[in-house]
Structures are given as C-alpha cells and as structure tokens.
N, C-alpha and C positions, 0 to 999 in steps of 0.2 A: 495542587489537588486535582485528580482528575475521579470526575464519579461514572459507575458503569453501571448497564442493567445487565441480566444475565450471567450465566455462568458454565457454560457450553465452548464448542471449539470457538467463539467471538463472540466478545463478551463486548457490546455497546460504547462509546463514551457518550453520555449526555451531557458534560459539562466539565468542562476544565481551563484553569484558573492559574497563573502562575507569576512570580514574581523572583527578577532575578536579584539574589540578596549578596554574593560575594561574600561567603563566607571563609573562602580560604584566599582573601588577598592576600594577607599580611603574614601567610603563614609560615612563606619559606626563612622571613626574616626574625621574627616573635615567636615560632612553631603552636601558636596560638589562634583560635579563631578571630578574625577582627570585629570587635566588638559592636561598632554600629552594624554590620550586616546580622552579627545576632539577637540585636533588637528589634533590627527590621523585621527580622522570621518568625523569633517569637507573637510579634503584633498580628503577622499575618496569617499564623495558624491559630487565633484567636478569632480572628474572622471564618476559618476555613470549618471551625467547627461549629459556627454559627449558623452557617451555610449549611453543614450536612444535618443539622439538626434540623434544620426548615424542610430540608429536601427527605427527611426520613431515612436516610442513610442507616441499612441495618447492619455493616459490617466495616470496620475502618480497620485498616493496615497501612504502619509507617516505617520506612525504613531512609537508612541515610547510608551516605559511598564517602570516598576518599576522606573528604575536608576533615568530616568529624571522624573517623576511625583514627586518623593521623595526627589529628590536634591534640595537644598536651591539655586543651580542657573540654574537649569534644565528650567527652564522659556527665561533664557538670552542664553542657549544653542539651543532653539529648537526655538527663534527668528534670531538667526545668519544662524540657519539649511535652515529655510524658506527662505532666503534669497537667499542663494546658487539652492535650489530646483525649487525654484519659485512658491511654491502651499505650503498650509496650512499641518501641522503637527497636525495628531488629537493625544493625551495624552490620553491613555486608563487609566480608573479608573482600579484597581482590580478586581472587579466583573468582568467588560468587558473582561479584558484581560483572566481572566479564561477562561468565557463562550465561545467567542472566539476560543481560542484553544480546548476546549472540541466541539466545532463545527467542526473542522480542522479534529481531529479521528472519528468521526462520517459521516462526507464528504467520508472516504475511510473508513473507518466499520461501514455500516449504524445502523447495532443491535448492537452495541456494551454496554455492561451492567456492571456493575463495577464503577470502580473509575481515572477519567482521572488525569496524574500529568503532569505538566508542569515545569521544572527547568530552570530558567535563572539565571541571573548574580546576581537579587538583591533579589529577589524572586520565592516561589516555589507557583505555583498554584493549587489547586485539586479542582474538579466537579467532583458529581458524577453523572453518567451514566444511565438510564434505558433504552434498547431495544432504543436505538440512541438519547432519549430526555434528557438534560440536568437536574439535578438537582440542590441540594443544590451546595455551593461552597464557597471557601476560598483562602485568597493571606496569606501568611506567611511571615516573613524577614529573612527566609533562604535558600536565592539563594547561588550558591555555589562560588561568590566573596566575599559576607557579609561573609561567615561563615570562606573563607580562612583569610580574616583582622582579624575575632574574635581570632581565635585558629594557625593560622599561622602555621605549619607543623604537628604541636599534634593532628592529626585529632580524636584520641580516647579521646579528651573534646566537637569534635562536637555532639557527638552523645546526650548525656546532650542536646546540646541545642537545637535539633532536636524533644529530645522526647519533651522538655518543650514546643514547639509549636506545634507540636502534638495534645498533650492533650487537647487541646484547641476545637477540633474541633470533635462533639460527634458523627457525621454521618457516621466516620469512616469505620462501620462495615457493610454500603452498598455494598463492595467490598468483604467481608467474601465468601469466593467459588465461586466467578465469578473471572473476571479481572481485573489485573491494565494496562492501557496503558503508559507507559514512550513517551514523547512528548520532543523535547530539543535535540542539537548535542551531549552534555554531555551524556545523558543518551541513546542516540540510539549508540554511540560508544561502548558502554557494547555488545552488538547484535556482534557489528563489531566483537568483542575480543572474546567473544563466539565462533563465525563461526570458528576461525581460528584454535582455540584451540582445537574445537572439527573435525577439519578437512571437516566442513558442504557442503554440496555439492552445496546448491544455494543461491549465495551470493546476496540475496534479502532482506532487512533489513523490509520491510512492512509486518506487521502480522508473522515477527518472531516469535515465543514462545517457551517460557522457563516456566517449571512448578516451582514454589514458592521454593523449596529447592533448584532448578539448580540453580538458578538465586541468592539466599541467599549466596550459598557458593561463586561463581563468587564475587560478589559484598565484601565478606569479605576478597576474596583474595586480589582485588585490593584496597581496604582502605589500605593496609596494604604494600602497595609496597613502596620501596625507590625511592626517584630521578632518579637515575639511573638505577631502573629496569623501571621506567615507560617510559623512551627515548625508550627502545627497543620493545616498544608498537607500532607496524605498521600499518598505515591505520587510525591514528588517528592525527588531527593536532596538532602541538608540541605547540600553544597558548593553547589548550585545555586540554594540560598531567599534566599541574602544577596542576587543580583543581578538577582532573579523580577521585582522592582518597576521596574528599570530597563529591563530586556528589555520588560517592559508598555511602557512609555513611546516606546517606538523603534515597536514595532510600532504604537500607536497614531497616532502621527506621520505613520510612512507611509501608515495606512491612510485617515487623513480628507486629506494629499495627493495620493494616488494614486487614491480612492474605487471600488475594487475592488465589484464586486457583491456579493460572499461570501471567505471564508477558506475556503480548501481544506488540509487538514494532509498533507503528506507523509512518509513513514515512511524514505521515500531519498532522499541527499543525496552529500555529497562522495566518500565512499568509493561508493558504488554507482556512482557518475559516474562517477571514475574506471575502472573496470571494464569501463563501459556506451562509454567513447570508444573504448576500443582495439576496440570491436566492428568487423566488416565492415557495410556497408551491409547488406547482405540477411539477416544476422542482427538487427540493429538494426531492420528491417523487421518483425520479427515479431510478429506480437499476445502480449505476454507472459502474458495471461491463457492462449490455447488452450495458449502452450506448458507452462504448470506443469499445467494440466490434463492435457495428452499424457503428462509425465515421469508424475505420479503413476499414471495410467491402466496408461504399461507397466510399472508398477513394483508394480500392486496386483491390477490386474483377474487373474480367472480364465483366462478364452483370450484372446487376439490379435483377437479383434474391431474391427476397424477403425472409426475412429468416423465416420470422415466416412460409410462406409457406409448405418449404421444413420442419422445423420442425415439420407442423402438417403433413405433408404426412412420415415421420416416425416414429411420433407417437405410429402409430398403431405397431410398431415392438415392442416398448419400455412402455409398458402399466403399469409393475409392478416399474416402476423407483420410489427413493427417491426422493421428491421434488429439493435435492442439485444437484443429478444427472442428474432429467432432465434440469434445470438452466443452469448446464455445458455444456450439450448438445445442451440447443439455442446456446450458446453462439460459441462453436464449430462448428456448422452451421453457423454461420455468419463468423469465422476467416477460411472455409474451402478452401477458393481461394486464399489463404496468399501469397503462394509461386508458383504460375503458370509462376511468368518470369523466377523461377530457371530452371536449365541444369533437365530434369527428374530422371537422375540420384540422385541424392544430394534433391529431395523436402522433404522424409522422414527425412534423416538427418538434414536438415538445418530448417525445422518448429519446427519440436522438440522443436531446441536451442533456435529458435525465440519466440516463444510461451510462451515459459519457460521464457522467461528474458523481454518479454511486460512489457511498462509502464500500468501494468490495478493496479484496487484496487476494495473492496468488495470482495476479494479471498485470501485463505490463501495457504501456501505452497503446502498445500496437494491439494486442489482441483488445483490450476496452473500447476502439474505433470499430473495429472490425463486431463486438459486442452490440454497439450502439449500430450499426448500418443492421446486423441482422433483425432487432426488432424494430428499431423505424421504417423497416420496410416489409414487415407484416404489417403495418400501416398503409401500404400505401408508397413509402418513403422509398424516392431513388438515392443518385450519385453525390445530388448536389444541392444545397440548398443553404441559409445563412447561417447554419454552424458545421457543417457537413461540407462546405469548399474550403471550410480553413486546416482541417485535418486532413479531408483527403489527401494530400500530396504525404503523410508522415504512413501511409498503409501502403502494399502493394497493389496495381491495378486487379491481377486474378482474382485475390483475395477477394479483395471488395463483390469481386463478381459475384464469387460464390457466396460472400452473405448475404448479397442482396436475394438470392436463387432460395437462400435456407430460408430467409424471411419472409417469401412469396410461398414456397411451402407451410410456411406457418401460417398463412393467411388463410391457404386456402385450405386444411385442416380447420380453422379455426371456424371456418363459414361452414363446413361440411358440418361441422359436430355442436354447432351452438354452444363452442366452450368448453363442453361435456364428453365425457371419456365413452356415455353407452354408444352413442351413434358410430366412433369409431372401429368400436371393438367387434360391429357386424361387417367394417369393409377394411381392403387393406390395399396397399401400391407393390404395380410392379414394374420393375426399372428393366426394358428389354433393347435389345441393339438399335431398332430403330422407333419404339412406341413406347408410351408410359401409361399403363392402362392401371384404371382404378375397377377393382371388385369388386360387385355391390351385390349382395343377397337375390334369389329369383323372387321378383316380384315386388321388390322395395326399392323399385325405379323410381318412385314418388319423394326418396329423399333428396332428392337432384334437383335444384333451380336451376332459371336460366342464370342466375349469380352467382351459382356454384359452380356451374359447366366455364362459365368464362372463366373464372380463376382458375379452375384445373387446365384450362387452354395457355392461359399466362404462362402457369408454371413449365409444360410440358414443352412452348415454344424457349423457354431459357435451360431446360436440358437438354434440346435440341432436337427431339422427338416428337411422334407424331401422339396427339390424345384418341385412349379409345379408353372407354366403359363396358364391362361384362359384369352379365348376370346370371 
C-alpha cells in the first residue's frame, strides 16, 4: 500500500507499507496460488484499509500482475480481495504491466533510452526505451519465485532457462550501448549492496549507475552466495535473501544478451506508472525535476520571488553555460531559500545535506552534488566540509567550480534584493571581457551596502573580472 498526496506531474508518497506474501510459489507446480501466502494478503489488506480509513484516504486503486492473472484461482483470490477493499481490482494483462512500469522509469528519467526490466515474483517484464517513449515489449515466466520452484537452490540450471526465454525476444539489442534500468525491490537491493561494498558516499538508490562489467561481476558474486552468507547481507529484507541469488542470475543473463553500456537503478516503477499514464500530455511534458523544485520553492521560500526571474536576471553572468548546467542552475534558484529558518550559522552545512538527500527525480548523482554545492554556497558554503569531502571526488573539479560561482551569484542577488524580485527588476548585470558591472538606476546608489558591494566583489573576483557599478 503506498499512499500519495496530489495529483500533478509528482504525485507524493506519504506512506508506504509492504509485505512480501509469495503468492505465486507454488505455482509452477499446482498452477495455483499458495495458499498460506493468500491468507497472508488477504489479513494484510484488512490492515491496509484500516490504515487508509484512519488517514482519510479519498481515492483507493488496486490492481494485481502475473501471479494472480496466471493462477487457475487467481479469479476467486482477487473476488475475496475486493470484498475486503471495497473497490474493484483491475488484473493487468502482460503488455500493460510492462508498459506500465516502463512508464514508472520514464516518470523519474524522462530521456531515458535502452531497455526497461521489471522482475517480480511470476514474471520478468522488459520494454524497451527510446528518449522516454515506450517501445516494443515482453512478459516472460521467469520471475524470480517461478524460477526458485523450477531449480530450487541450483541456481547455475537457471540460467539455461533464462537464456531459453531470452532468446525469444529479438529487439534485444535496442539496449546495446545505452541502458538497462532494473525496476523491482529484488533488483534495486543490488544498488543497496553496491553502495556498501564500495563504501558509496550517497545512499540514493535513483539513477544509481554501475557501468555493465561492475554490475556483471556484483551480480556473479551474489548467484553464488550460500545461505548463510546471504543472512549477512544488510539493508535487504530477509523475505527477499532467499530469491537475491536468482534475481542475480536473470539480470545477469540479460545483461551479457542485451549488452547495455551501464545499469541505471530506478526508484519508480509500476505503481508510479500507473499514476504517471493517466497524466495529460502537457503535464507528462514537464521537467519533473523544475517542478518538485517549484512545489518546494512555494511551499518554503520567504516571498514569492519568481524564479524564472531571478534566473533570467543572472543569466547574463552565465551565457557560455551547458544546457545540464543551466537546468541545475533554474533549479538552484528556485531551492535558494531552503534553509532561511536555519541558525545562520549551520545554512551552508545543513542545505548541503538537505539538497543532496531531496526526494527530487530527473537527476542523477552527479548533477544532485553539483545541486547541493550551488545552494550551499549561496550560503556561504565552499569546497569542503563534513559531508561535502565525501562526494566531492564523485563530481568534476570545473564543475564544482562553477557551482560554487552560481551559488555566490545567488548570494549576492539575494542580498541585493532582500529576497524580493522589485529591487532586482530596477538593476541588471553585465558580463564584459574584462569587468562585471552592475546597473543601478541614477540616483538609487543608496541601494548599495558595504555588504552588498563585497559580495558583488566576491562574485566578479571568481569570474575573473574586474567590479564596476553604473548609474
């Protein structure tokens, strides 16, 4: 059960609950759902609608994939379901459930180009990808429950049945040097076990990446763990360790058939998709990064500052910017009032951290450091400090430069204007060969501190230029 607020291109979670129930163990052998796991579910969505009842939940939607569409009583399961729920259970055909979740990665990586996989219990799904539009697509009967009923601990006989459904599906090689995205709690815990292994500094599982041999070798380490090394696997639920090694085995399959450049980890999947189809086109159109930035922005900053504003009135500083840089830069403009109820002390430090660990999406590691350096240091914030020396080395040095350069623009906008969009909209910058002169109205020299004039001086010495003022 996951509950959301809103209904816009990002829609919230406030709360989500889950419980893994095995409903399709027993299926390849009985063609049946296994019976304790269906009492398990039934008990737990008697909980789940106690829970939304409490929470006032005005809208409930349930739908179920593989196990039960393929079950010979999945029919008499998702009648008893309804009953408990009180609202209809839609039964995703295969297609759907693909598309679906290939809609869910696309939701939080709008370009996303490759080959999406989806692993559940009864089944693996793949679509693939072009620049965020769904293509071809496939459901396979090797989710990683089927395959543990077929081969039970032998996990080196799944692979056999892995390649033989495979083979099956000839578009494969739409993924050759783009991406795979892994979708599924099974396969986003690989990310998990990554991080820890490699000592990873930002324990953000969205838009992880691992380039195709990291990610080969991981995935052959753990096919191959015993029982009891895989208990000592932390951060991963112990309902989830029994089937780790076979989930290995599938992803690794596809990935030396399908030979993707790199793993890409997504954080959204079927449920997000779902959410993200019913959108209209022109909401579906939206950069979801600016817009969780905008939500936050009106939801925290001091005044009403417009951001696109203040972005075009620093523009002119930032004229040779990368498309990705200036993107980061609206966006930095809009998250620049994050921390104004902090102690002043602590606002570099503590946007940093905050910045860095937002729920946003549309951003990958590198650019969220590079996010987090531009407004920790409209703070104040340099190079390095106790959470800011453990990422630096995963950003480029330029980079860094230049955000710390946006952020000191932002600072000193920020001081110039008290916040507020009038004081700006009477001056404006201008970026020349060797000066960066600020234009101020004849006669409203008066809006000029000595606090203001040093941070215009800050800024102008890191573009390299000499400061002048006209009026």
């Amino acid at each position: 059960m996951v509950v959301y607020t809103g209904a816009g291109r990002i829609s919230a979670p406030v709360y989500n609950e889950r419980t893994l129930c095995g409903l399709g163990r027993v299926m390849g052998s009985t063609g049946r759902l296994d019976p304790d796991a269906v009492s398990t579910a039934l008990s737990h969505l008697g909980r789940f609608v106690t829970l939304m009842g409490a929470m006032d939940v005005s809208r409930v939607e349930a739908f179920a994939t593989e196990a039960v569409r393929a079950a010979s009583d999945g029919a008499d399961f998702v009648a008893e379901a309804e009953k408990i729920l009180g609202t209809t259970i839609s039964i995703l055909d295969g297609a759907t459930e693909a598309e679906t979740s290939a809609f869910g990665v696309v939701s939080g990586i709008p370009d996303a180009s490759g080959i999406m996989g989806d692993l559940g219990g009864g089944s693996l799904e793949i679509v693939a990808l072009n620049a965020g539009k769904p293509g071809d697509r496939a459901t396979l009967p090797i989710g990683a429950l089927r395959l543990s009923e077929a081969v039970g601990a032998v996990t080196v006989k799944a692979g056999g049945i892995v390649d033989k459904a495979l083979a099956g599906v000839s578009w494969l090689g739409a993924a050759k040097g783009k991406a795979f995205y892994p979708v599924g709690g099974a396969w986003r815990a690989f990310a998990t076990v990554h991080m820890a292994q490699e000592n990873y500094p930002l324990h953000v599982i969205h838009q992880y990446t691992l380039g195709r041999s990291d990610a080969l070798a991981l995935l052959r380490l753990i096919s191959r763990l015993s029982p009891s090394s895989l208990t000592k696997i932390r951060h991963v639920p112990k309902a989830r360790l029994r089937t780790l090694p076979l989930a290995a085995v599938v992803m690794e399959r596809l990935l030396i058939a399908a030979q993707p450049k790199e793993v890409v980890f997504s954080a959204f999947g079927l449920r997000e998709g779902w959410l993200y189809r019913r959108l209209p086109e022109a909401e579906r159109a939206k950069d979801p990064l600016i817009f969780a930035a905008e939500e936050i922005a009106a939801r925290e900053s001091r005044f009403a500052m417009p951001g696109d504003q203040l972005d075009d009135w620093l523009s002119a500083v930032f004229q040779d910017e990368t498309p990705r840089l200036r993107r980061l830069r609206r966006v930095a403009v809009l998250l620049s009032d994050i921390a104004w109820r902090d102690h002043p002390d602590y606002r570099a430090r503590d946007s940093f951290s905050r910045v860095l660990h937002l729920s946003l999406t549309g951003i990958d590691h590198r650019e969220r450091i590079l996010l987090a350096y531009m407004v920790s240091s409209s703070y104040g914030g340099g190079r390095t400090g106790p959470v800011r020396s453990l990422v630096l080395p995963l950003v480029d040095a330029d980079d860094v430069d230049h955000a710390i350069t946006v952020g000191r623009a932002i600072r000193f906008a920020r001081t110039l204007s008290a916040g507020t969009i009038d004081v700006l909209r009477t001056t404006r910058l201008e970026l020349g060969k060797s000066q960066l002169t600020l234009h101020v109205p004849k006669g409203m020299g008066y809006l000029l501190s000595e606090e203001i004039s040093r941070r215009f001086e800050v800024l102008a010495r890191r573009l390299k230029r000499k400061p002048q003022i006209k009026d």
